[in-house]
C-alpha positions as CSV (number, residue, x, y, z in Angstrom):
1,X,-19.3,5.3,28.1
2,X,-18.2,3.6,31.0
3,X,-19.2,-0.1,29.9
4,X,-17.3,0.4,26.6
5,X,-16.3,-2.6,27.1
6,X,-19.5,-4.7,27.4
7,X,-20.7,-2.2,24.2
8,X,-17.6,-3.9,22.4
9,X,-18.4,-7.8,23.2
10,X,-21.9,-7.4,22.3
11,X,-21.0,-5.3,18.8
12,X,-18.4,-8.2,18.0
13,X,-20.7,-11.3,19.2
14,X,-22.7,-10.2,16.2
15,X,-19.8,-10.9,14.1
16,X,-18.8,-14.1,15.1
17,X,-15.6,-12.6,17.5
18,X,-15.4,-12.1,21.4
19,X,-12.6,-10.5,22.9
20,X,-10.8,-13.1,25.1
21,X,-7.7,-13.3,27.8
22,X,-4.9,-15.7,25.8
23,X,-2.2,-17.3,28.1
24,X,0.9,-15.7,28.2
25,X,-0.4,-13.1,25.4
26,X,-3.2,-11.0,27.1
27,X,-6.3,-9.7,25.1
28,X,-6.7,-11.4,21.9
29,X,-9.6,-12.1,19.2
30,X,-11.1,-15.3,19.4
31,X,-13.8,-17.0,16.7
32,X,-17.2,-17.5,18.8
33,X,-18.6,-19.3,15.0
34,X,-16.7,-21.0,12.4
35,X,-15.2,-18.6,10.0
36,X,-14.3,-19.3,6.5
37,X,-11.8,-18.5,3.8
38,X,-11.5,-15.1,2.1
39,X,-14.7,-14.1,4.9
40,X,-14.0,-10.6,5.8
41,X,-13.9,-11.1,10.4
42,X,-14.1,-7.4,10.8
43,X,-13.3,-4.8,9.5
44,X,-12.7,-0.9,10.7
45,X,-12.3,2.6,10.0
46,X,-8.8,4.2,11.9
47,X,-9.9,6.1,15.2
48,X,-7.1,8.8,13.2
49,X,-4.8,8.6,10.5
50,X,-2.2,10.3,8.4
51,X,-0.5,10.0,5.2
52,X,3.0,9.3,5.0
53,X,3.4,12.3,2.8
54,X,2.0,15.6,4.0
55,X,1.4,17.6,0.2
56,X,-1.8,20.0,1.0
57,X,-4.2,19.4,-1.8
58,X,-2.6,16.7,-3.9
59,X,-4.5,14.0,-2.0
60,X,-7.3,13.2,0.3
61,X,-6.2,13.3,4.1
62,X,-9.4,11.4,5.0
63,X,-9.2,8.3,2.2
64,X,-5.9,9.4,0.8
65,X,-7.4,9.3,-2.8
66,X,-6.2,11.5,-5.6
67,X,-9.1,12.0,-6.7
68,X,-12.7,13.4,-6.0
69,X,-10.9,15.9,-3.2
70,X,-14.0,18.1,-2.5
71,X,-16.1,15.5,-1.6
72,X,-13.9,13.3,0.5
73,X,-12.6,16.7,2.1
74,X,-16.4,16.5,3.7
75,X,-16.3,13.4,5.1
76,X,-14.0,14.7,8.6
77,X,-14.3,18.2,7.6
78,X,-15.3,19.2,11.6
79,X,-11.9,17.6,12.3
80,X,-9.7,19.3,9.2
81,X,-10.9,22.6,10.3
82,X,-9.6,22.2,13.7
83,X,-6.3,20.5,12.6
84,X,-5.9,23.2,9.6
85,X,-6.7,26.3,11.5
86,X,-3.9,25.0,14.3
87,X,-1.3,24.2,11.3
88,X,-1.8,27.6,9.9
89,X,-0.9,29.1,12.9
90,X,2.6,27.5,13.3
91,X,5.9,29.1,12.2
92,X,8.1,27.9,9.2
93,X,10.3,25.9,11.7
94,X,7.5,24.3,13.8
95,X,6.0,23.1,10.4
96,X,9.2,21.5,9.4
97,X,8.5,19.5,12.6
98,X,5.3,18.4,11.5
99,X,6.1,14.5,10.7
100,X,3.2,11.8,10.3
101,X,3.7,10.5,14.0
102,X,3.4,14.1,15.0
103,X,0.1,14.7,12.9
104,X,-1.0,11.7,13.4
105,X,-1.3,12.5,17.2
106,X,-2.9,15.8,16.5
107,X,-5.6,14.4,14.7
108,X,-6.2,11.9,17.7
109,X,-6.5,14.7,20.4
110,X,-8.9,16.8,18.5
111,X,-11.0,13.7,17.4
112,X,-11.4,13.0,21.2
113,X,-12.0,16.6,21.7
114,X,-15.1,16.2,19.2
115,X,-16.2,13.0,20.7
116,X,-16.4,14.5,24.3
117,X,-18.2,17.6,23.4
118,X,-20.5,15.5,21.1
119,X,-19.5,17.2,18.2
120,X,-18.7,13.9,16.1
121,X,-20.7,11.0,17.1
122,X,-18.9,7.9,18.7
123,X,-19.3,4.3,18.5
124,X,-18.5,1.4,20.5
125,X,-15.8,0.6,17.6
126,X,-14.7,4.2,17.6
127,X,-14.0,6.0,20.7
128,X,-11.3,7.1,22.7
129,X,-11.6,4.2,25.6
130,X,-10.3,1.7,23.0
131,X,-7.1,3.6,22.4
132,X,-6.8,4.4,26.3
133,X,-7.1,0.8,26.4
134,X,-4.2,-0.4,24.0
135,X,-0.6,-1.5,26.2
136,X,1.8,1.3,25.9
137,X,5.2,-0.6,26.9
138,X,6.4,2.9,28.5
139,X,7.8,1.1,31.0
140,X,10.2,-1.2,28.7
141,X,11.3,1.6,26.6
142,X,15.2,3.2,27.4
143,X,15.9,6.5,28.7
144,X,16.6,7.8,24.8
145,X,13.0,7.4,23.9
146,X,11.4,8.6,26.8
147,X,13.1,11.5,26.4
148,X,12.1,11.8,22.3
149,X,8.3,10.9,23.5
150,X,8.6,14.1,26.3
151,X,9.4,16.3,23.4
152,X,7.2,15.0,21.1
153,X,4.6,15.5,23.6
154,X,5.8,19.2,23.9
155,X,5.4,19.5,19.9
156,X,1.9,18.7,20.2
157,X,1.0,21.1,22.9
158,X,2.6,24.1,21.3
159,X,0.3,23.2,17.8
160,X,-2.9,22.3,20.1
161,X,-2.0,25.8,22.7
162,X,-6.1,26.3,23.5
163,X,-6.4,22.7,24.5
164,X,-5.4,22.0,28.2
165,X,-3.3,18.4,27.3
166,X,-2.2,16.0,30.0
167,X,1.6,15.6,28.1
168,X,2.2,12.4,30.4
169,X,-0.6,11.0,28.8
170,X,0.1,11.5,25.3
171,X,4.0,10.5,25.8
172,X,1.9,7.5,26.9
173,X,-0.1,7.3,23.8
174,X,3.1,8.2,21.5
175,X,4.5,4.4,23.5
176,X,1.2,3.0,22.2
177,X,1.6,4.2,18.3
178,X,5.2,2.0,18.2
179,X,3.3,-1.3,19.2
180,X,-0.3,-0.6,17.9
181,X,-0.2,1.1,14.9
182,X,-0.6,0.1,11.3
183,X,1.0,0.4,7.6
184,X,-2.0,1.5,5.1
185,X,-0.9,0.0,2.3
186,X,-2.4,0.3,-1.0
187,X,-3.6,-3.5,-3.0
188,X,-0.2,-4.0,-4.5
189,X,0.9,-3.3,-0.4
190,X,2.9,0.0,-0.9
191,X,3.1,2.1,1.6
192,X,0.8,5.0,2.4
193,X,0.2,6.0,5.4
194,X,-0.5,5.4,9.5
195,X,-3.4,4.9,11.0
196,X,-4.5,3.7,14.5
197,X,-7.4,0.9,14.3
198,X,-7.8,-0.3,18.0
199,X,-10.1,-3.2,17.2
200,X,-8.1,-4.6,15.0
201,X,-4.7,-3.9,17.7
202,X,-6.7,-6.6,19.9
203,X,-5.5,-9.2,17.4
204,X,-2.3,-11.0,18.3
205,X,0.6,-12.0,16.1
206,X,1.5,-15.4,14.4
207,X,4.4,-16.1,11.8
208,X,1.6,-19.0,10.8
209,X,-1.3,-16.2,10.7
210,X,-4.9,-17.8,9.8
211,X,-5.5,-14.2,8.7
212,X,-4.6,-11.2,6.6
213,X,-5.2,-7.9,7.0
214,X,-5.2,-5.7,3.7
215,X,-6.7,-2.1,3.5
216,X,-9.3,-0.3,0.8
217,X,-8.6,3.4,0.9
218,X,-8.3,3.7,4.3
219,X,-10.4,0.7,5.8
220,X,-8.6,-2.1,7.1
221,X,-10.1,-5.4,6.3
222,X,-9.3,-8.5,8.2
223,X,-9.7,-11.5,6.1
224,X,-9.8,-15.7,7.1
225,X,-7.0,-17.4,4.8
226,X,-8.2,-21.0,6.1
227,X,-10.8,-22.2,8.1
228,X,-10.8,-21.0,11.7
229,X,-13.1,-23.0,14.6
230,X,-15.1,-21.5,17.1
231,X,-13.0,-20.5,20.0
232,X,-9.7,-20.5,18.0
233,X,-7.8,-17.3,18.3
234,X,-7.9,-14.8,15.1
235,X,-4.5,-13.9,14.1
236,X,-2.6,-12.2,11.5
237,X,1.2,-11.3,11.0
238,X,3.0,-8.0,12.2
239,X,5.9,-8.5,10.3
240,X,7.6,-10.1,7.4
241,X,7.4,-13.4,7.7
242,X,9.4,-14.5,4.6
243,X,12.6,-14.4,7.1
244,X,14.3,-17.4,9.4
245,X,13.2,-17.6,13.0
246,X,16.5,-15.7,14.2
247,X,15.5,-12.5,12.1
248,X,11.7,-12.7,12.8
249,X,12.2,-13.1,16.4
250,X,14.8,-9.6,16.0
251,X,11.7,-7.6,14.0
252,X,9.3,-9.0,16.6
253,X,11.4,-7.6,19.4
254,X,9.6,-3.9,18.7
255,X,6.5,-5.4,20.2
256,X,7.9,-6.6,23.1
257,X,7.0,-10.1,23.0
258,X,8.5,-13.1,21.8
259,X,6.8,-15.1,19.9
260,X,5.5,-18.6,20.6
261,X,4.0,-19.9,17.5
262,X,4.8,-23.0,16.0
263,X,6.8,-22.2,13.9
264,X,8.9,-20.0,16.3
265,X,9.2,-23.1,18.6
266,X,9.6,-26.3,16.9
267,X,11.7,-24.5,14.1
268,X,12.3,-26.0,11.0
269,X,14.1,-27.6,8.2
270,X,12.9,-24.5,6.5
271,X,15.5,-22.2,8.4
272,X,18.4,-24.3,7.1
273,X,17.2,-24.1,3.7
274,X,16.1,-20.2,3.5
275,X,20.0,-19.3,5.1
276,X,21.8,-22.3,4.2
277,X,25.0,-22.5,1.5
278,X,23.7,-25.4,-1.3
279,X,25.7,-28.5,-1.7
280,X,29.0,-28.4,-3.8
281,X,27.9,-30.8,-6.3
282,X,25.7,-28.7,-8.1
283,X,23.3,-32.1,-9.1
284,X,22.6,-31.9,-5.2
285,X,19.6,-30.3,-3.9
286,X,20.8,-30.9,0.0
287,X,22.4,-27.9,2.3
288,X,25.5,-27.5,4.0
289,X,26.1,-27.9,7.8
290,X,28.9,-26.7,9.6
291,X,31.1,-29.5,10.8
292,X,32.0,-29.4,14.9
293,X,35.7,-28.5,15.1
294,X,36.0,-28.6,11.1
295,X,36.9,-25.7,8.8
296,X,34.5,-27.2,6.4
297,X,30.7,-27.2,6.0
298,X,29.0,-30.7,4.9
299,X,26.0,-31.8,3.0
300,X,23.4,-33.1,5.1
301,X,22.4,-34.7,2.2
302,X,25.4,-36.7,0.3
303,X,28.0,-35.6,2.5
304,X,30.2,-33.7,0.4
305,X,32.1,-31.0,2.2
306,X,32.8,-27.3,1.0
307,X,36.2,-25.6,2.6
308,X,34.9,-22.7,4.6
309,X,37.4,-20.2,3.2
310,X,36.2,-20.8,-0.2
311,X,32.5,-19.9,0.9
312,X,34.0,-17.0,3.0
313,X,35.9,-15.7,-0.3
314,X,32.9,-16.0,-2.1
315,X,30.7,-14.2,0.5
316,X,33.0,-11.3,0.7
317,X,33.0,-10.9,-3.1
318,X,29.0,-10.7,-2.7
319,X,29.0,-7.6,-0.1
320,X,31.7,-5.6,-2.2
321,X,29.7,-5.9,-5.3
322,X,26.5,-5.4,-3.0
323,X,27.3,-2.1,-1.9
324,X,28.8,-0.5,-5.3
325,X,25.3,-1.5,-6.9
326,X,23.5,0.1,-3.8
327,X,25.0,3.0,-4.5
328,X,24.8,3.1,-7.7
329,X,20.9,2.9,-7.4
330,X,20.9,6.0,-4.6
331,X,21.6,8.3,-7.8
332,X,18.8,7.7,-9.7
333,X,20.3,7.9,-13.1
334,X,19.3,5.5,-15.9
335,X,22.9,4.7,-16.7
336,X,23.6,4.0,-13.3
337,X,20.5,1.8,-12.8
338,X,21.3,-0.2,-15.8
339,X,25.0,-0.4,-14.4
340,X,23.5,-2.0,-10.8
341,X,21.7,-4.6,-13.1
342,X,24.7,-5.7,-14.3
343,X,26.4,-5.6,-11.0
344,X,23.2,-7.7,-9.3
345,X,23.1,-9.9,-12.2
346,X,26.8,-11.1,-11.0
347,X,26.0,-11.3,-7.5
348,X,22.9,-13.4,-8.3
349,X,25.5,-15.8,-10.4
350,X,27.7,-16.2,-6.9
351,X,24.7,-16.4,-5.4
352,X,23.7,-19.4,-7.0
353,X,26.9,-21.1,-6.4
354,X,26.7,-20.1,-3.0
355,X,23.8,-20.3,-1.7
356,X,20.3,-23.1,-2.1
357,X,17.6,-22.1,-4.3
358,X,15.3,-21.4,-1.6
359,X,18.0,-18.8,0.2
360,X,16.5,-15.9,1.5
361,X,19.1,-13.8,0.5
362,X,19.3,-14.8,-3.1
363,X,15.2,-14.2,-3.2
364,X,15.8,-10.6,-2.1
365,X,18.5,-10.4,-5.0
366,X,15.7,-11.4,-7.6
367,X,13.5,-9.4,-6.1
368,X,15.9,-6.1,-6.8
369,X,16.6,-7.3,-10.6
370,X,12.9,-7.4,-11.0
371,X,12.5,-3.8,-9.7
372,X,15.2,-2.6,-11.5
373,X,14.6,-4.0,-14.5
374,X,10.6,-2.9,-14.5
375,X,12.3,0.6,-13.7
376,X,14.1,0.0,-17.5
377,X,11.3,-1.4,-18.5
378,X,13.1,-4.1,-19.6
379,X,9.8,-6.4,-19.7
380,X,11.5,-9.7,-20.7
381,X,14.4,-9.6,-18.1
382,X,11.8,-8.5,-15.5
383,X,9.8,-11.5,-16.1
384,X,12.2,-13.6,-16.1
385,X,13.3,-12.6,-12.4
386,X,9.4,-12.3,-11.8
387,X,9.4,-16.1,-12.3
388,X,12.1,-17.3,-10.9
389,X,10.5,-15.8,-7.3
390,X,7.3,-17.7,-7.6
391,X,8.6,-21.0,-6.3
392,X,10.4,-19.4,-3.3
393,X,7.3,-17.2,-2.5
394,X,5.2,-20.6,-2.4
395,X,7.4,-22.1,-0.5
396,X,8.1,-19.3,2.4
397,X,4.3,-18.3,2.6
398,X,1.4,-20.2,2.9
399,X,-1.1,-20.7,-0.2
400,X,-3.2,-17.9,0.5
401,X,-0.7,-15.0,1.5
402,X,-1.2,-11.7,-0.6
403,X,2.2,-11.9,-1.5
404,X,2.2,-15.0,-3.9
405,X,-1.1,-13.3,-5.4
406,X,0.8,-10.3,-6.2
407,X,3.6,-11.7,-7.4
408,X,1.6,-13.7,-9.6
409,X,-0.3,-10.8,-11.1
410,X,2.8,-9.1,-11.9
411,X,4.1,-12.0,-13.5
412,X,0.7,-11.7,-15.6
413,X,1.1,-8.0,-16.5
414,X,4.7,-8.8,-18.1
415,X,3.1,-11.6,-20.0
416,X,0.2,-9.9,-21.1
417,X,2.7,-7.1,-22.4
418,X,5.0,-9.4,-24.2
419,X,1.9,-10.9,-25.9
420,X,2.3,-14.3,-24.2
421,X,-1.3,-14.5,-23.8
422,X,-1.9,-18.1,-22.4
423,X,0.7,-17.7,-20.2
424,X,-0.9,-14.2,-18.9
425,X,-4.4,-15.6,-18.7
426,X,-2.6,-18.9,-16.5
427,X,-0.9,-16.2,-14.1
428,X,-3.5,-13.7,-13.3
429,X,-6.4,-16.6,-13.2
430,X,-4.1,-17.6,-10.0
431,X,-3.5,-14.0,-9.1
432,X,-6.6,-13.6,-8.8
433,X,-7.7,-17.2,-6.9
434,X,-5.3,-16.1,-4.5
435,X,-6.4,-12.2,-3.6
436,X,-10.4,-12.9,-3.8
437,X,-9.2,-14.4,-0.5
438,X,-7.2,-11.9,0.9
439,X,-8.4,-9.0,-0.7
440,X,-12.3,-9.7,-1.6
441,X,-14.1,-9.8,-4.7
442,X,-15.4,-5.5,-4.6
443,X,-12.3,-3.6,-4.4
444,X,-11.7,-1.3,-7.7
445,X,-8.3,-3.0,-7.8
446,X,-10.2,-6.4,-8.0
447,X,-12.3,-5.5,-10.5
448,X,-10.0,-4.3,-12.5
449,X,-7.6,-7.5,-12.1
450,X,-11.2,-9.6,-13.0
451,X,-11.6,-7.4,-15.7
452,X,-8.2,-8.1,-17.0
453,X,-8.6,-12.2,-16.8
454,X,-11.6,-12.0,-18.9
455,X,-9.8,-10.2,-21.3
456,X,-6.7,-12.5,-21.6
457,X,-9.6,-15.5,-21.6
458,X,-11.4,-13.7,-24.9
459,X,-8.1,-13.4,-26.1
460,X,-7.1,-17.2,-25.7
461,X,-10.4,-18.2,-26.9
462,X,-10.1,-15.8,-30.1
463,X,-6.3,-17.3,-31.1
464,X,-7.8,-20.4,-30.6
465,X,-11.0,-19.9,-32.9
466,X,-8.9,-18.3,-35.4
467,X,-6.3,-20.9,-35.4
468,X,-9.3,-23.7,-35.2
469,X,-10.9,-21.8,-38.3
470,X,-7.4,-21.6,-40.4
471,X,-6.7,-25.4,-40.1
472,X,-10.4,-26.8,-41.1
473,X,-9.8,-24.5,-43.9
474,X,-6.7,-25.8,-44.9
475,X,-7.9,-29.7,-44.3
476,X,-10.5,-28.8,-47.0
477,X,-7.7,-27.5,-49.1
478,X,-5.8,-30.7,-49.3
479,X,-8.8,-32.7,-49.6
480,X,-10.3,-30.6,-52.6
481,X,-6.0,-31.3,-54.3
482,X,-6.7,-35.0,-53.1
């Protein structure tokens, strides 16, 4: 397939996309039409994946479902024979050495196997010259992970023995899995597995992304969060973005690139507020600034100035209470979860004190009370902690960012059980506004979360009918007494 590459350009032109050289970033993905919001810009299967948990028969390899195992089984069944009859084969100790990054590889050299023998068909979306293609970054690593990549590159040989395997090449391709590969992540974005989608690796990285990508099983699905014009570059974030520029730019560094956006370059007001300490006068909404040659900090807004060893006391106090409830929480007891509540509940007070109401770092404390307290299932203090994020998420994300959709949908699942019905319908109605952008309208998960507005909107309407009914009866009442 040596004009893979014009295969590739005519295949995307039909979707709107053409690949496209990007000063100072390289390849990149580039609208060749106007592309709307919630419009899906492509989407793709993984040229291999793996699971981040490796339990023979508890769920599918292929779509990692639970469910319907013999039939998904099937679907790469040319491939699992290969791959299983080569894991059978290994000893205890070489199977302990089996991680995700590992399999993940194993799967990729027998798929191109397949390919080249014409065994499996190929496409001009799925074939081994787009992952030959991807940038490795060998040549930036340090002597450490070279070394790591070598061995790795060993492993592989001694499971794949009958294969005659170029290990400078797949150290290579090892270099590329660090910079190219992606999180499967389920609708509520937890964690699943790894899979390698070299389409989708052409898109660059923005901390301002005009699109999302969110998966279905194990198809990645690239979505428009705002209008993009033609020849405007696609692009969606690698990382976090709910972070200042300082940390972003630190996550980023993995990629080997720094990142230019606008955000990035102009920076912001935004970065003072997210790390900021607030204003002493707790009527202020302004943040502190350190004052040049002072041992104080000062309000930007009113002035007022906060002694710095009374915010390093108070920061100090924070990491000791930090790391007893962290370790509280490693143990996994109830008694010693409900004890980190209490601890974290503390810390958020300081916190408060401390730090603005947009702080990163008091965000991440909700964010743990709300965990720990759906882990109680304590519903009541959950929501409360559950709300209390929502203005911060809107603030650090942009409106259509799958985060604020999910946050909003769990705030609707607490309300729902604590019977606050208008409240529920209110939350998941904009849970669900939110992810028919990022996440489509087909998805089980979507359906399910449709399903569960019309049932809070029946609800509402019924309460309303029934309390409706009950006061025209009791007007008739008084006016029969009258």
């Amino acid at each position: 397939m040596a004009n893979w590459a014009e295969q590739l350009q005519r295949e995307l032109a039909g979707r709107g996309l053409a690949v496209a050289s990007i000063p100072g970033k390289g390849r990149g993905l580039v609208a060749s039409r106007t592309l709307f919001p919630g419009e899906v810009i492509i989407s793709q299967e993984p040229y291999a994946s793996t699971p981040n948990k490796i339990l023979v028969g508890s769920s599918c390899d292929n779509c990692f479902a639970s469910s319907n195992l013999r039939k998904c089984s099937k679907i790469e069944w040319k491939l699992h024979q290969l791959e299983c009859r080569a894991m059978a084969a290994l000893t205890e100790d070489r199977k302990k050495m089996l991680t995700p990054t590992i399999r993940l590889m194993v799967r990729l050299v027998l798929k191109r196997k397949l390919q080249n023998e014409k065994v499996i068909p190929s496409s001009c979306i799925d074939n081994y010259y787009l992952v030959d293609a991807l940038e490795s970054h060998i040549s930036e690593v340090d002597e450490n992970q070279l070394v790591l990549y070598a061995q790795m590159a060993n492993l592989v040989d001694l499971i794949l023995p009958s294969l005659e395997l170029d290990l400078k090449e797949i150290a290579h391709t090892f270099s590329k899995f660090a910079c190219n590969a992606h999180t499967i992540c389920d609708p509520e974005l937890r964690p699943l597995g790894t899979g390698l989608y070299p389409v989708i690796s052409i898109i660059n990285h923005s901390c301002v992304p005009n699109a999302v990508l969110t998966f279905d099983g194990r198809t990645a699905y690239v979505r428009a969060l705002q209008p993009i014009g033609k020849d405007e570059e696609v692009s969606i974030s690698y990382i976090e973005t709910a972070a200042v520029t300082k940390k972003r730019q630190n996550d980023l560094k993995q990629y080997f690139f720094t990142c230019t956006c606008p955000r990035c370059v102009k920076g912001s007001e935004d970065d003072a507020l997210f790390e900021s300490y607030r204003c002493k006068d707790q009527a202020c909404d302004g943040f502190l600034l350190p004052e040049s040659g002072e041992k104080a900090y000062t309000c930007q807004k009113c002035s007022i100035s906060r002694d710095e060893e009374e915010v390093k006391k108070m920061t100090r106090e924070i990491v000791l209470l930090s790391d007893k409830a962290s370790s509280l929480l490693l143990s996994g007891r109830k008694i010693d979860t409900t004890e980190a509540g209490s601890i974290y509940k503390t810390i958020e007070q300081l916190e408060q004190k401390l730090y603005h109401a947009f702080s990163i770092t008091l965000l991440h404390t909700r964010e743990t009370l709300l965990k720990i307290y759906m882990e109680l299932q304590d519903w009541q203090t959950a929501l409360t902690y559950c709300r209390s994020t929502i203005p911060v998420y809107e603030r650090v994300y942009p409106p259509f960012h799958p985060m604020i959709g999910l946050q909003f949908y769990t705030c609707g699942k607490l309300e729902w059980l604590l019977e606050c019905t208008e409240d529920a319908l209110k939350s998941l109605t904009r849970a669900a506004d939110i992810l028919r952008i990022t996440h489509g309208t087909k998805s089980q998960f979507m359906k399910e979360l449709f399903g569960k507005v019309e049932e809070a909107r029946a609800e509402v309407s019924f309460r309303l009918s029934s309390v409706s009914g009950h006061d025209e009866q009791f007007s008739r009442g008084t006016a029969g007494q009258l």
